[in-house]
Rosetta silent file (secondary structure, phi, psi, omega in degrees, C-alpha in Angstrom):
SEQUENCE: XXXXXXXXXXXXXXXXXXXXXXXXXXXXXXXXXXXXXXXXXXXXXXXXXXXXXXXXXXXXXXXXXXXXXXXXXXXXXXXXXXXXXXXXXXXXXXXXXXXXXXXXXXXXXXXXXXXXXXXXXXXXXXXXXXXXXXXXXXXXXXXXXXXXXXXXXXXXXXXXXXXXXXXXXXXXXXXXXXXXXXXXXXXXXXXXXXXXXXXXXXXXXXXXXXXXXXXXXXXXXXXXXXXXXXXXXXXXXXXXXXXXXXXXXXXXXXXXXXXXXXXXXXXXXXXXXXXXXXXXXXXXXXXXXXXXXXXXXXXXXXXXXXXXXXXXXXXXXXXXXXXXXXXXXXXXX
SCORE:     score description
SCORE:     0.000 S_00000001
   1 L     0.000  -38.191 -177.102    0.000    0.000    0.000 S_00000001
   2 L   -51.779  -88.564 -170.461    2.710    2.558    0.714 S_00000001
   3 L   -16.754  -41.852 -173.586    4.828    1.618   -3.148 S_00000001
   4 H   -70.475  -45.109 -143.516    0.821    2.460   -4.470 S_00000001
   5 H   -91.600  -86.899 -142.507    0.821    5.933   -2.243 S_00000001
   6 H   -66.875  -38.400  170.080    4.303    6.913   -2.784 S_00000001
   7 H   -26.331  -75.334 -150.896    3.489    5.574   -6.857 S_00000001
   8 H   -94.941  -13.788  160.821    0.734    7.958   -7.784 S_00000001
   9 H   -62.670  -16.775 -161.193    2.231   10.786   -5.735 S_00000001
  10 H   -85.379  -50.767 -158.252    5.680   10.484   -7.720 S_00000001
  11 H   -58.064  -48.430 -153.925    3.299   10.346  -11.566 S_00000001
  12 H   -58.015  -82.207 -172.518    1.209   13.944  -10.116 S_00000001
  13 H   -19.611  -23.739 -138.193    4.765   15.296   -9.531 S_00000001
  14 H  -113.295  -55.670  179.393    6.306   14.098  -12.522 S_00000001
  15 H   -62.011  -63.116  172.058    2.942   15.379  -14.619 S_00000001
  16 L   -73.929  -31.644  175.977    1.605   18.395  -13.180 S_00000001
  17 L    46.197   62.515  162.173    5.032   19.822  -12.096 S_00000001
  18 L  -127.032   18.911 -176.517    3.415   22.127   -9.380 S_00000001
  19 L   -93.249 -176.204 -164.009    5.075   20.281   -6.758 S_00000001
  20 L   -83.130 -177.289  179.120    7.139   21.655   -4.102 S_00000001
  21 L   -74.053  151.940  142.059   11.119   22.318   -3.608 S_00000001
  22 L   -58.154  136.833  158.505   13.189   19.850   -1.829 S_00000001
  23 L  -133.659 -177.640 -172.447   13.585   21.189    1.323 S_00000001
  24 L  -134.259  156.936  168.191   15.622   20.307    4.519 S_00000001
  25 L   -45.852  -44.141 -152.835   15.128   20.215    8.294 S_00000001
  26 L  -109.380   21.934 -172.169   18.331   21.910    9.029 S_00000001
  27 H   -34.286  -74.463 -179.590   16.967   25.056    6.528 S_00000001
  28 H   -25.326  -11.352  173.176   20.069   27.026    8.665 S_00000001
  29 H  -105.348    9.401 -168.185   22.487   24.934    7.377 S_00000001
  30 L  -138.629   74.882 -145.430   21.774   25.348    3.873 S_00000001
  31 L   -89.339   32.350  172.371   21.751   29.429    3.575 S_00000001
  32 L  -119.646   -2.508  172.390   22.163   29.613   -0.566 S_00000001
  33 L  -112.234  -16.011  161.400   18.622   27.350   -1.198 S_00000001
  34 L   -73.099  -60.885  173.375   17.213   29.458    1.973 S_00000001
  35 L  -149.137  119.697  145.839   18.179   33.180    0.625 S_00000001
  36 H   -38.068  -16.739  178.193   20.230   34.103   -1.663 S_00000001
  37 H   -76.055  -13.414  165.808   21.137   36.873    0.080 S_00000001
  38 H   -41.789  -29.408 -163.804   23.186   34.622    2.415 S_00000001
  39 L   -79.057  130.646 -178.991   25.822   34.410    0.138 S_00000001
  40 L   100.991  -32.136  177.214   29.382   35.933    1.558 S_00000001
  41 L   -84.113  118.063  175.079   27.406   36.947    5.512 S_00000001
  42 L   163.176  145.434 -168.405   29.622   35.255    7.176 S_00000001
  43 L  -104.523  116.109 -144.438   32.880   36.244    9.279 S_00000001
  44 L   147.259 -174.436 -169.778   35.594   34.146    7.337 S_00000001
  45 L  -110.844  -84.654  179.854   37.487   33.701    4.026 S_00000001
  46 E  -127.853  177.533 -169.635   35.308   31.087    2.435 S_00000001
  47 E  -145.113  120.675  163.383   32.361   28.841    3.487 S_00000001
  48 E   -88.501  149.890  168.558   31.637   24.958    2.717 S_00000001
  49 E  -143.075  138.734  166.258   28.107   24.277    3.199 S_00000001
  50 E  -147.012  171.060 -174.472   26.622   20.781    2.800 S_00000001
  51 E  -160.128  156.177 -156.313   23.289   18.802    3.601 S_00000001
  52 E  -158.630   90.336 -177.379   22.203   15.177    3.317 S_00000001
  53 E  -139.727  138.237  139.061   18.495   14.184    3.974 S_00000001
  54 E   -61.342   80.699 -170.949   16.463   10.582    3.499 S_00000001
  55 E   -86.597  154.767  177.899   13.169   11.312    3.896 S_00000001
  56 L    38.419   46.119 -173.308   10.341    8.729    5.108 S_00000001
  57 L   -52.795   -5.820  157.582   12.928    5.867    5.069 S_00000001
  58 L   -94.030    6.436  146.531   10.464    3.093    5.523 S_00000001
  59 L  -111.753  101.818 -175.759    9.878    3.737    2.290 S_00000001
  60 L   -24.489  107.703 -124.140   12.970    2.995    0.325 S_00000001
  61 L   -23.612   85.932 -168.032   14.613    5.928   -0.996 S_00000001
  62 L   -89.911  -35.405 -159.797   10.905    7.656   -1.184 S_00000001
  63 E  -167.619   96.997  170.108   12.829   11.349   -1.287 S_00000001
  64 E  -104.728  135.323 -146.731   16.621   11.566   -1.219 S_00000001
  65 E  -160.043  141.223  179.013   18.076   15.129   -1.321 S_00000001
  66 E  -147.230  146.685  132.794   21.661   16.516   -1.155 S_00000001
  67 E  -138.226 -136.594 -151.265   23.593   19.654   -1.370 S_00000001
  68 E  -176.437  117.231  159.304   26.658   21.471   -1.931 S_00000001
  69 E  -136.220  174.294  138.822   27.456   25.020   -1.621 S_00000001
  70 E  -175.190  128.913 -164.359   30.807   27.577   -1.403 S_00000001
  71 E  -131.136  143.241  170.274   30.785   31.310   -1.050 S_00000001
  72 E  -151.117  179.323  170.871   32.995   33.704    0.142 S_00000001
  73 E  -103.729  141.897  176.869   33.371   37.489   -0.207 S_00000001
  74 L  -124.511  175.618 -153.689   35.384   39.578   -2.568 S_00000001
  75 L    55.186   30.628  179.590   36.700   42.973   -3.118 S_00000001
  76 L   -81.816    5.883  150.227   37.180   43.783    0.590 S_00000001
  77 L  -116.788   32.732 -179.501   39.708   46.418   -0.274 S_00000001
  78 L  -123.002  -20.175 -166.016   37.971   47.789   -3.135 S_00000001
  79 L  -122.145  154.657  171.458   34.235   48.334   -1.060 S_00000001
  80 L   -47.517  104.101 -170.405   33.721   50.307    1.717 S_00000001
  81 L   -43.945  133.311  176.429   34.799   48.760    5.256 S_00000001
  82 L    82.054    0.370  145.854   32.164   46.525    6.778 S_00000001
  83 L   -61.186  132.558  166.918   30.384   46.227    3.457 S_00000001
  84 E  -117.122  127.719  136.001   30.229   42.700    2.238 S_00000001
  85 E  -116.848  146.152 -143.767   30.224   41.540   -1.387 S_00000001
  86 E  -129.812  151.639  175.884   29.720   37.614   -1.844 S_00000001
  87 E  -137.331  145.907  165.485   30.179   35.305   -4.759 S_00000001
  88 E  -171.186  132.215  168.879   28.774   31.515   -4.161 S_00000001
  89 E  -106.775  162.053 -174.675   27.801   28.438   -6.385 S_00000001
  90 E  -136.832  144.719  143.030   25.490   26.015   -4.976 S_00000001
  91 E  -132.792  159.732 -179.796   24.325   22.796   -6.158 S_00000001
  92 E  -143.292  131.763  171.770   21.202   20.370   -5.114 S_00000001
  93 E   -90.106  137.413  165.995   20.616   16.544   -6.329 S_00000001
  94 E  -158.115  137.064 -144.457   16.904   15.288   -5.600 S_00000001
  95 E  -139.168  131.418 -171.412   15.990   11.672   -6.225 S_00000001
  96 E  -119.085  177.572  158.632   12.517   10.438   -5.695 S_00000001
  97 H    20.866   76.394 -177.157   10.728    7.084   -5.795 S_00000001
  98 H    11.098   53.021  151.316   14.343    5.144   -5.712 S_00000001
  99 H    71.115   41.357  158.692   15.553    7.201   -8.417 S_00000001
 100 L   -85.360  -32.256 -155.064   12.562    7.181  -11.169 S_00000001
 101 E  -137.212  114.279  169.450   12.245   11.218  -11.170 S_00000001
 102 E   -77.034  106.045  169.129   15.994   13.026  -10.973 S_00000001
 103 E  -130.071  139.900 -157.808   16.202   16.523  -10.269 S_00000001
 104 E  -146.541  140.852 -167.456   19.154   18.253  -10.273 S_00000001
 105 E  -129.596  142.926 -163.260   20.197   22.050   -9.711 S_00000001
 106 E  -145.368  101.306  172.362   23.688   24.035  -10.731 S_00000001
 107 E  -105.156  165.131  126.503   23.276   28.227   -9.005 S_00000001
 108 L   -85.085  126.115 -171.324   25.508   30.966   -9.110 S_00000001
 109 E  -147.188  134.295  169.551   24.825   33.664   -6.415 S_00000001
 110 E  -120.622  101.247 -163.745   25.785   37.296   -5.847 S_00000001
 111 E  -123.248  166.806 -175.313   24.998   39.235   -2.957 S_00000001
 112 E  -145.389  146.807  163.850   25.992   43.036   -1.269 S_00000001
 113 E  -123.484  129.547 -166.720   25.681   43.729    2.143 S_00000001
 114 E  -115.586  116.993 -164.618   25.694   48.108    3.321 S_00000001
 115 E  -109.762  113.446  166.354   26.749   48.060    6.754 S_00000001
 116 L   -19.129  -47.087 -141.415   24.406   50.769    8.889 S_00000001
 117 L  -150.848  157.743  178.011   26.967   51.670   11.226 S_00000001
 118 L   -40.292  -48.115 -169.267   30.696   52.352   11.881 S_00000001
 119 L   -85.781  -31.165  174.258   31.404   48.784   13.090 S_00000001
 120 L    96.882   73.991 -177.529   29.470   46.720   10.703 S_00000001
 121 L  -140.392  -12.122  172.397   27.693   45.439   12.946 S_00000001
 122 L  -117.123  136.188 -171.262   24.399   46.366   11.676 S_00000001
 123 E  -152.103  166.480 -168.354   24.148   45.515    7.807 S_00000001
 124 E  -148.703  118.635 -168.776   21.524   45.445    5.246 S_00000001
 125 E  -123.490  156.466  136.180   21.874   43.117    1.776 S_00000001
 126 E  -125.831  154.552 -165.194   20.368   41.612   -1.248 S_00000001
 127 E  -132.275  157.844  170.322   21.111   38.665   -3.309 S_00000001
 128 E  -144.380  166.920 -154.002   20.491   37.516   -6.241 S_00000001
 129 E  -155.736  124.248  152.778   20.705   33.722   -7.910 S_00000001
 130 L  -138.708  143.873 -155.761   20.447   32.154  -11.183 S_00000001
 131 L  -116.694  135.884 -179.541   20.032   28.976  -11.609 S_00000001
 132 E   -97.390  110.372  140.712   20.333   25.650  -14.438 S_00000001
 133 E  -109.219  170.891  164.695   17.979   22.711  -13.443 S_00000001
 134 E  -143.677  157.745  151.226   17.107   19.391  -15.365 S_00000001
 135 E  -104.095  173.955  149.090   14.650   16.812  -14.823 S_00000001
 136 E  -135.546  137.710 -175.597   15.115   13.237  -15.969 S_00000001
 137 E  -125.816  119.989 -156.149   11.964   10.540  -15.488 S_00000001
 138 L  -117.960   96.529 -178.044   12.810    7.103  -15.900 S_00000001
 139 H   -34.141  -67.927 -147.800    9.639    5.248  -17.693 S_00000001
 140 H   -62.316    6.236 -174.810   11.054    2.038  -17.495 S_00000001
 141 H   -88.473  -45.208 -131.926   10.628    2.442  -13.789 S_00000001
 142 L  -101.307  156.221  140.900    6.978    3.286  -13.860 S_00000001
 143 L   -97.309   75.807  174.703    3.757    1.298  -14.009 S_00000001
 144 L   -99.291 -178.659 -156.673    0.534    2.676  -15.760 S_00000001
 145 H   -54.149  -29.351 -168.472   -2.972    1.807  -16.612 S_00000001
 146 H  -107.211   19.296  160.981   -2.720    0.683  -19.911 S_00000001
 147 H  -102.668    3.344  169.162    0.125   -2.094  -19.015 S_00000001
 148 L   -64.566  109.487  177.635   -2.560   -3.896  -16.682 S_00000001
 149 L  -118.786  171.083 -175.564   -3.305   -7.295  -18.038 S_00000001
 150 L   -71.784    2.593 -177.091   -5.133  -10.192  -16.141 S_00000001
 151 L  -130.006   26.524  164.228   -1.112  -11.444  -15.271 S_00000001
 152 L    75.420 -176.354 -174.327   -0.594   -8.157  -13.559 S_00000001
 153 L   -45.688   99.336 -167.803    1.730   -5.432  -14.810 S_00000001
 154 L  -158.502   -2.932  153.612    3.692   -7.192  -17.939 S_00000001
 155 L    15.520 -169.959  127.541    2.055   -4.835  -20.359 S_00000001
 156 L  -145.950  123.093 -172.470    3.147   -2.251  -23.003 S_00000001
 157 L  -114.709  146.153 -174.594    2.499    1.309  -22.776 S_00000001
 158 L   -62.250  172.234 -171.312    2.208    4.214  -25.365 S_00000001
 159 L   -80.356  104.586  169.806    4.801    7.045  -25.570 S_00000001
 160 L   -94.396  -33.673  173.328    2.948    9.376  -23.007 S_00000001
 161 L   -62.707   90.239 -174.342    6.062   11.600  -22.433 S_00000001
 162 L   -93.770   -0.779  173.133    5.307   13.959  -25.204 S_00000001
 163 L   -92.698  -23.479 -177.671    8.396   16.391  -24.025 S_00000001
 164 L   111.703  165.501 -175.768   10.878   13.444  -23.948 S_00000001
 165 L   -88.019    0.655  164.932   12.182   11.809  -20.586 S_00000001
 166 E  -142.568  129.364 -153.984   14.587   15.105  -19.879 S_00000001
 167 E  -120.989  151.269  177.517   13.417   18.439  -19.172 S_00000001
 168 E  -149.142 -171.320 -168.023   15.587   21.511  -18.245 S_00000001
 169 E   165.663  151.759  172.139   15.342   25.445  -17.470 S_00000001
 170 E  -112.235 -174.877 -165.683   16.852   28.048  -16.082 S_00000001
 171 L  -137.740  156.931 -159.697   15.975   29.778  -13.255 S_00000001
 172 L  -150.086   85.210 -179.152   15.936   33.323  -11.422 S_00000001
 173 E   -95.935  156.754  161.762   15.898   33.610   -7.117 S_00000001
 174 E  -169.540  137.595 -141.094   16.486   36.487   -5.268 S_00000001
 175 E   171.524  151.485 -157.574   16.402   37.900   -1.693 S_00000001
 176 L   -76.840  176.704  165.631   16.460   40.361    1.138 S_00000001
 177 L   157.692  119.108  133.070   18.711   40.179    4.909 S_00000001
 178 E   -51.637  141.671  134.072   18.871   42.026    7.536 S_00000001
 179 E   178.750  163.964 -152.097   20.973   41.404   10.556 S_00000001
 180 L  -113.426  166.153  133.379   22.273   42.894   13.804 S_00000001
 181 L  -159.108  155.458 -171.989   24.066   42.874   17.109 S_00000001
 182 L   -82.527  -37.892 -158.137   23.537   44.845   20.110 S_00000001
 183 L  -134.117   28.742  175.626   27.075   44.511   22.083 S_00000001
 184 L    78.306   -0.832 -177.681   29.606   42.460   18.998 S_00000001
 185 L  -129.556   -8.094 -163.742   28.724   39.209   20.311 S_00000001
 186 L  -126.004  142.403 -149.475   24.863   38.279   19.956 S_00000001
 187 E  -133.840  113.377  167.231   24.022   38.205   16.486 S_00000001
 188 E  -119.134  165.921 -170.821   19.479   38.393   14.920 S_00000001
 189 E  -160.665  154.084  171.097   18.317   38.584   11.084 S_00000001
 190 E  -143.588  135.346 -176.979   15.157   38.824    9.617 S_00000001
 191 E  -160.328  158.188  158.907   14.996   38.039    5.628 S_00000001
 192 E  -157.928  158.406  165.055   12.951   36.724    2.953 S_00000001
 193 E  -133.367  160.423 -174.345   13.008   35.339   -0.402 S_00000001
 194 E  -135.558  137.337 -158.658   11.699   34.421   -3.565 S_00000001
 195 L  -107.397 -169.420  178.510   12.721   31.583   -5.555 S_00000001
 196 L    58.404    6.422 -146.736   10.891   30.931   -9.411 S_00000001
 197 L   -57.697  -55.396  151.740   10.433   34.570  -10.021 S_00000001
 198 L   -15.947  -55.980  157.566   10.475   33.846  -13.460 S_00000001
 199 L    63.587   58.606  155.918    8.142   30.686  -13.424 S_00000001
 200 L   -10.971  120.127  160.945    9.797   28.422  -15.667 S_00000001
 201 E   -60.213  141.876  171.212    7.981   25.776  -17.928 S_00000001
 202 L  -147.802  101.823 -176.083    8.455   22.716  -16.468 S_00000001
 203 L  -164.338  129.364  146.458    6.389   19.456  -18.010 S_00000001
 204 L   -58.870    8.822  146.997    6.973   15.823  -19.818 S_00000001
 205 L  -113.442  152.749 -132.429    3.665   16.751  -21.386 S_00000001
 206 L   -97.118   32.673  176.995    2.961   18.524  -23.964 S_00000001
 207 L  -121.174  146.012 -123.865    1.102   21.257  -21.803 S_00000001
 208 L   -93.750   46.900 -174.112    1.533   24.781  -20.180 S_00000001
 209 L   -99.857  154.302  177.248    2.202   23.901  -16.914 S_00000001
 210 E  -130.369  169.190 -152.425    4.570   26.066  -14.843 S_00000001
 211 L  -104.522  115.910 -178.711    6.633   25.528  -11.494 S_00000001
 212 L   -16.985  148.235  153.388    5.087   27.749   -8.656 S_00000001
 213 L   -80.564  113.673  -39.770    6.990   30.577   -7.239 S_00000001
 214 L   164.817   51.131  178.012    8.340   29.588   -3.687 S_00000001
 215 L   -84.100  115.894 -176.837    8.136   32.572   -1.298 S_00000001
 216 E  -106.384  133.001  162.560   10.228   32.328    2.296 S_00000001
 217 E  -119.953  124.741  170.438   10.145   34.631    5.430 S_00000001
 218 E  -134.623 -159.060 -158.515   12.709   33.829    8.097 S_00000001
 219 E   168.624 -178.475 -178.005   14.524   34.895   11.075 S_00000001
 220 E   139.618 -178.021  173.012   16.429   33.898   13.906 S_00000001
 221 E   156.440  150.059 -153.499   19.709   34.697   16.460 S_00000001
 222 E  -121.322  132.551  173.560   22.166   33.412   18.753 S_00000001
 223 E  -156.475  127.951 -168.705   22.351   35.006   22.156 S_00000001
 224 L   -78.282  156.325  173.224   24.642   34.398   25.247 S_00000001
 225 L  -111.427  -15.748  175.420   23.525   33.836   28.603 S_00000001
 226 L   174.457  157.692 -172.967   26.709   33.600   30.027 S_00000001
 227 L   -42.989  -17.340  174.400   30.422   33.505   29.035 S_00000001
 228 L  -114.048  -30.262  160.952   29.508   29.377   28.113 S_00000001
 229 L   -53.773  160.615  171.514   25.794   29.299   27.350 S_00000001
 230 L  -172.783  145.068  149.060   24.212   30.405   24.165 S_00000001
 231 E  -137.411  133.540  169.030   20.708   29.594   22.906 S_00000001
 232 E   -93.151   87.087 -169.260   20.262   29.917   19.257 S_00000001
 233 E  -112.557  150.823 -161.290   16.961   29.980   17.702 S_00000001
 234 E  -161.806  161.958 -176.425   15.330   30.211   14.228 S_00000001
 235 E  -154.479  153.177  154.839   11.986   30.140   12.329 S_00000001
 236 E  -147.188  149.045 -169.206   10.550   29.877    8.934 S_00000001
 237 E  -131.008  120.040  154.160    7.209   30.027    7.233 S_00000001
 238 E   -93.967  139.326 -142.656    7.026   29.103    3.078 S_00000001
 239 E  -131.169  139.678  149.230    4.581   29.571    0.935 S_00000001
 240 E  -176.541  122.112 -154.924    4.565   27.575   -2.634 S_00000001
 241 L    61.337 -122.674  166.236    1.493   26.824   -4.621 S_00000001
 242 L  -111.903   24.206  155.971   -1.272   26.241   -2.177 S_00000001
 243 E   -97.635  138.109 -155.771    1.432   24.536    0.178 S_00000001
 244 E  -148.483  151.070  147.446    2.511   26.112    2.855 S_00000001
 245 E  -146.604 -176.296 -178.851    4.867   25.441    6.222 S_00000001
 246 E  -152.901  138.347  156.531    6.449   26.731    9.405 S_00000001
 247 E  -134.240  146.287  179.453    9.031   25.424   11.386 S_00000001
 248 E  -149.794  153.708 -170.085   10.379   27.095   14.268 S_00000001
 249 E  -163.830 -165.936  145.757   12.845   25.589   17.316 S_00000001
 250 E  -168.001 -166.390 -168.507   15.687   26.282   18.984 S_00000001
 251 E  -156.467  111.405  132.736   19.333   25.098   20.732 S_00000001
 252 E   -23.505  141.049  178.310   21.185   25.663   23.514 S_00000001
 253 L  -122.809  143.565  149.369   25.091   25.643   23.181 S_00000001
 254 L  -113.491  116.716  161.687   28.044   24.802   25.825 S_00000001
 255 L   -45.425   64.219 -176.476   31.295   26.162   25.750 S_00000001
 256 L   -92.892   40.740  159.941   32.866   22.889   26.702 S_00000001
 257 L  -115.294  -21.985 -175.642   36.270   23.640   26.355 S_00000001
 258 L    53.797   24.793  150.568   35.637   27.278   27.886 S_00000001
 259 L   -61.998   89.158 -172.722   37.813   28.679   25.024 S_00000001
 260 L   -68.452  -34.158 -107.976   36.293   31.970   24.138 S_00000001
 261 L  -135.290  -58.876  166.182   38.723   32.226   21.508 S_00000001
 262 L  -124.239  107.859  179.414   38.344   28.597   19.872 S_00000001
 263 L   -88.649  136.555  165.484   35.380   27.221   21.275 S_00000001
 264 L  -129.439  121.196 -175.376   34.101   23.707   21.039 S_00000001
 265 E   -76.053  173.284 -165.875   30.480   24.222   21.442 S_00000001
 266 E  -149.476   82.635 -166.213   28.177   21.566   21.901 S_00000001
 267 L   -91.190  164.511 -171.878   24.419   21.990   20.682 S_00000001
 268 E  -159.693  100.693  164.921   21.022   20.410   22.077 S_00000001
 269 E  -167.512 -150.966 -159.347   17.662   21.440   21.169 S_00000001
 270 E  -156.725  146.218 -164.118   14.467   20.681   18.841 S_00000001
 271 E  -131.033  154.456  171.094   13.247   22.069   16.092 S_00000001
 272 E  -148.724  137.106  158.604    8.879   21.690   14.864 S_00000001
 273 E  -113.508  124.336 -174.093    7.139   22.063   11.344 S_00000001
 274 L   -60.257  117.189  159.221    4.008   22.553   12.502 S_00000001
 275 L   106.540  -18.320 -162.357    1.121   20.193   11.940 S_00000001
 276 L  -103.682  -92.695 -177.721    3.996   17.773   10.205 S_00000001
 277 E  -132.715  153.599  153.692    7.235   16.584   12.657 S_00000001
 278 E   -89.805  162.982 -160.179    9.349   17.306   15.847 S_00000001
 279 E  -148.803   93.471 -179.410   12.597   17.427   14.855 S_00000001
 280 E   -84.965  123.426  172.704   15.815   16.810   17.822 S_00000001
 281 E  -103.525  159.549  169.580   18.905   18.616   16.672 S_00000001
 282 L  -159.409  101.637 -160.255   22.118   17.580   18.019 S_00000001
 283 L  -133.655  177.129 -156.567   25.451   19.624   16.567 S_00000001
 284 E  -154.971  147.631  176.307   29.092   19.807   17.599 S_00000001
 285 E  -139.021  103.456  177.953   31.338   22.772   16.820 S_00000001
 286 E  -149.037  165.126 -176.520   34.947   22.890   16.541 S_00000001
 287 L    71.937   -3.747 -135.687   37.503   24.297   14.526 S_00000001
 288 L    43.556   29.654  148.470   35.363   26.614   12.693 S_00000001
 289 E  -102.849  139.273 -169.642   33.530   23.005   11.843 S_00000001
 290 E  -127.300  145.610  163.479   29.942   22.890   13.085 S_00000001
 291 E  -146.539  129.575 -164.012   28.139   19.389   12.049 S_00000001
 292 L  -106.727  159.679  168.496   24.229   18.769   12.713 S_00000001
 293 L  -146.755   99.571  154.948   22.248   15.870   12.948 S_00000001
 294 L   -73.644  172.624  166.154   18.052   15.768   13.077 S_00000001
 295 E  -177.716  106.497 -168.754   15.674   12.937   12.731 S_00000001
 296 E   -51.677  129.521  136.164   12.095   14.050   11.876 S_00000001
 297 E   -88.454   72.215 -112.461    9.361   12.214   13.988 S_00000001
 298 E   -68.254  136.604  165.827    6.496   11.946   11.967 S_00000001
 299 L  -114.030  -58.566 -160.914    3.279   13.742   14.265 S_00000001
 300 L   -43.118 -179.189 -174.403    0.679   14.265   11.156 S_00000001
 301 H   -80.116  -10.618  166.840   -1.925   11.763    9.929 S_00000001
 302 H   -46.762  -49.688 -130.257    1.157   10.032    7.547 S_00000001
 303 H   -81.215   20.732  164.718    2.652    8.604   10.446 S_00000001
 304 H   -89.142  -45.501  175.641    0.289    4.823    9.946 S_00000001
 305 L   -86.675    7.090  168.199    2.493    4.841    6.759 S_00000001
 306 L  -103.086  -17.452 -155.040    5.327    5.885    7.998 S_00000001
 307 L    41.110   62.887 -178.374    5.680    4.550   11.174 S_00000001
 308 L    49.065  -15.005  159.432    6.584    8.148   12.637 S_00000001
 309 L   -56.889   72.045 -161.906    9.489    7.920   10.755 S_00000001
 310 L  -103.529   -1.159  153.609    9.949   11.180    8.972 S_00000001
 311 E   163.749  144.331  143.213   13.589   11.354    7.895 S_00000001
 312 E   -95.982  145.908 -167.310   17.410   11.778    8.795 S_00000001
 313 L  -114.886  162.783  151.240   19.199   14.834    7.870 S_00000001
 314 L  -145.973  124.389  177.875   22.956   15.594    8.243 S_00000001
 315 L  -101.044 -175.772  177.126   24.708   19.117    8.040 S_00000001
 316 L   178.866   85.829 -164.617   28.192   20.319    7.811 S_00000001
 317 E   -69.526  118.044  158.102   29.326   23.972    8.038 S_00000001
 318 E  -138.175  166.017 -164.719   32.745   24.689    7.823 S_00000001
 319 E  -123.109   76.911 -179.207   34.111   28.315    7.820 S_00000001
 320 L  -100.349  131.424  176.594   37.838   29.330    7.214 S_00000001
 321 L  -102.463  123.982  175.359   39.118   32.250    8.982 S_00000001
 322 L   -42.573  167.451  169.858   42.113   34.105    8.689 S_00000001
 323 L   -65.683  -35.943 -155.695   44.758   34.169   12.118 S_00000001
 324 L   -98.201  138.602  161.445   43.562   37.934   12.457 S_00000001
 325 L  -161.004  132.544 -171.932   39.631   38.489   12.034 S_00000001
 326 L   -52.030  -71.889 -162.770   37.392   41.469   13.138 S_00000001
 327 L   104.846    3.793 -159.241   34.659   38.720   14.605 S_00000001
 328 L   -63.527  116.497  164.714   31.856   40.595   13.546 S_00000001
 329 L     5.231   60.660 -118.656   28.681   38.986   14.281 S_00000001
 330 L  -136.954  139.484  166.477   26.842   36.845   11.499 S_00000001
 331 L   -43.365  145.584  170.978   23.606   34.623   11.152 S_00000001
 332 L  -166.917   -2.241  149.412   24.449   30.728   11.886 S_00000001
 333 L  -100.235    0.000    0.000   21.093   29.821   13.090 S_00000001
């Protein structure tokens, strides 16, 4: 009953092409498919970003999703101190129904940040992103109606793919970002973005369908409680087609080395998309490497086919920093 579920959910996706983005648990670790304007905010040289998530795994690679990013900023002795401009490519793999419907993404991203204030401590950016996807849908995978014989599926079926089995497009994102700190060490943002602006054909059939625009508002910020404490918190609500979510959580940190200077934090908290899963983070920070781990727990009316089981994710940040660096304050939640 699931393979039948997860079946006819994969064809409307494949057909209608209104379905949603991959997205991840860990949206904070993956800030060039959250807002372009991410790219380059950051206190550092360059930035790896990566993400790994297995969705509903008691269904056999039902939604497998990866990505890949690195950005850094350039021209810092050409732009005005505490101005940021960012360069960053990104890519994202997304593999459905054990790798019948392929989708695969190749961005380029450019962002400016105008810093408010003397220290750069208050700053105000926009980004922008364009992007190369393809699909590929692999019939030979697939079962439909007119291969049903009295000996079960053993069929032949007509050429229904009237676009061909690989579809491509570009693409056009772009987005907003705030962000702050009151005293150089506690860091909040508020941003949003919109991916699709453009609103690309996208269809194996020979008809006018086109892929939704994707509009995100988010937020968050890391604030100490004491020279070893931090709690970090973050939220987001998306919008795309007539699908919609919010997840919002947060994490606690420990200095447990009590190295202000190289810290190796230690995170612990929960994350919820409302109405969907709870979501237990657990990340480790050292070196300027921070690596996350979630694992969705299905809540919603899915979780008789799921067995509560709504995915694992794994993140992996890393950040290189010069010996000397200003420290300035940056989003990371």
């Amino acid at each position: 009953m699931r393979k039948l579920l997860l079946f006819g959910f994969v064809v409307a996706l494949a057909f209608k092409a209104k379905a949603q983005d991959p997205h991840f648990s860990q949206f904070f670790a993956s800030p060039l498919t959250l807002n372009p304007a991410f790219t380059g905010k950051f206190d550092g040289s360059w930035r790896l970003a990566a993400n790994h998530r297995d969705q509903w795994p008691s269904i056999p690679k039902a939604y497998v999703t990866t990505s890949a990013s690195f950005d850094f900023p350039i021209l810092k002795n050409r732009i005005p101190e505490g101005d940021v401009f960012g360069v960053g490519i990104s890519g994202v793999s997304d593999q459905s129904a054990n790798n019948q419907l392929k989708l695969n993404y190749g961005s380029l991203s450019l962002s400016y940040h105008k810093a408010l204030d003397e220290d750069g401590y208050h700053t105000i950016g926009a980004g922008f992103q364009g992007t190369y996807s393809s699909m590929n849908l692999d019939v030979s995978k697939l079962h439909f109606e007119d291969m049903l014989t009295q000996n079960g599926f053993t069929g032949t079926t007509s050429d229904i793919l009237t676009n061909g089995r690989n579809q491509s497009y570009m693409d056009l994102n772009a987005g907003v970002l705030y962000s702050g700190s009151t005293d150089g060490l506690n860091n909040f943002y508020i941003g949003a973005s919109m991916y699709h602006i453009n609103k690309p054909k996208v269809s194996f059939k020979d008809k006018n369908w086109y892929l939704a625009g994707r509009v995100t508002v988010h937020g968050g910020g890391t604030f100490y409680l004491s020279d070893v404490v931090s709690v970090s918190t973050s939220v987001i609500h998306q919008i795309q087609n007539k699908a919609s979510e919010t997840v919002l959580g947060a994490a606690f940190g420990l200095n447990a080395n009590g190295d202000l200077d190289k810290p190796v934090n230690v995170y612990l908290g929960s994350w919820m998309r409302l109405n969907d899963a709870v979501i237990p983070y657990l990340g480790l920070e050292f070196n300027s490497l921070r690596i996350g781990a979630t694992y969705d727990v299905n809540i919603s009316n899915l979780k008789a086919a799921t067995g509560s089981r709504g995915g694992t994710e794994f993140s992996i940040i890393y950040i290189h920093r010069p010996t000397e660096t200003k420290g300035i304050p940056c989003p990371r939640f």
